[in-house]
VODREN-534442 format. One record per residue (C-alpha): residue in one letter; x, y, z. Coordinates in steps of 0.001 Angstrom, whole numbers, plus 524288, in hexadecimal, padded with zeros to 5 digits. Example, Ala and Ser with C-alpha at 12.3 -4.5 7.8 and 13.67 -1.06 7.14 Angstrom:
2
a8300C7EE6C81E78s835667FBDC81BE4
// end
This chain:
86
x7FB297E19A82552x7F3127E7B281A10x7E6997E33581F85x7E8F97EB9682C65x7EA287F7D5824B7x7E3EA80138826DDx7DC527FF3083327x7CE147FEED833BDx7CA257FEB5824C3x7C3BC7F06782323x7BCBB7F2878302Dx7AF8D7F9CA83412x7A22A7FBA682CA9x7A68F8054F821A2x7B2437FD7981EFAx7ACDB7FA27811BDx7AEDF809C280F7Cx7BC4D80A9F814CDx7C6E080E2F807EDx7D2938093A80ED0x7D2537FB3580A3Bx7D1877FFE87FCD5x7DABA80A747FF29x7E4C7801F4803D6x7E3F47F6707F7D3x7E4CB801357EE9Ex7F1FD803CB7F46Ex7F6CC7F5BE7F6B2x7F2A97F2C87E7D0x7F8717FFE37E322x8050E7FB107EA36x806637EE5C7E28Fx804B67F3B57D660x80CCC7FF8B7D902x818277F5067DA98x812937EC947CEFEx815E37F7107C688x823367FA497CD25x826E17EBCD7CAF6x822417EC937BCF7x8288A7FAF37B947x837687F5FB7BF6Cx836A77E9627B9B4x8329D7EF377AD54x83E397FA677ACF0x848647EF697B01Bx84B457ECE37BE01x84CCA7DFAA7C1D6x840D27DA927C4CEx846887D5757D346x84B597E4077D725x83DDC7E7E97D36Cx835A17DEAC7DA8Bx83ECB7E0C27E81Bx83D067EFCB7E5F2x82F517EFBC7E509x82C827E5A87EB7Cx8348C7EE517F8E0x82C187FA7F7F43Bx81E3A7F3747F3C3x81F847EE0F80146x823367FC888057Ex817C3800847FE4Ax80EDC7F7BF80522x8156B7F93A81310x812BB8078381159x804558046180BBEx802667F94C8187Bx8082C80390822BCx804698105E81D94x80A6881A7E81660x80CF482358820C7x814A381FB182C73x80B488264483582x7FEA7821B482FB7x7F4DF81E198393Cx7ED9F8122283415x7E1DA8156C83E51x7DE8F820D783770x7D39A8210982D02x7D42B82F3582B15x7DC008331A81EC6x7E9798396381FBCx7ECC18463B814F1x7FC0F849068154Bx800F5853AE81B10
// end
């Protein structure tokens, strides 16, 4: 469930303050258009509009299974402190 991701952000007296919320639409909303656009580029070179729509329709939900769980398998949604890769 979206609205239990992550933890802790809609809660406390500086959660006015807190970038997650904001953080996280811009990626839900980049997600639908990023598919949008796949839709529309397939469709427009050709492919049959019903291969399209099951392909990215499989890849969105991927997409937003990765964006509801985390991109990393060991993420820790407790932590607020921000990760660099190694």
């Amino acid at each position: 469930m979206i609205s239990l991701h992550p933890p802790n952000t809609t809660t406390g007296p500086d959660h006015a303050n807190h970038p997650m919320p904001a953080l996280l639409a811009g990626a839900i909303a980049g997600t639908h258009r990023a598919a949008l656009r796949e839709l529309q580029r397939r469709i427009l070179s050709g492919e049959p509009p019903a291969d399209t729509r099951d392909s990215v329709a499989t890849a969105a939900v991927q997409a937003f299974n990765l964006l509801c769980s985390g991109l990393h398998a060991d993420a820790d949604q407790t932590s607020q402190e921000p990760r660099l890769p190694q």
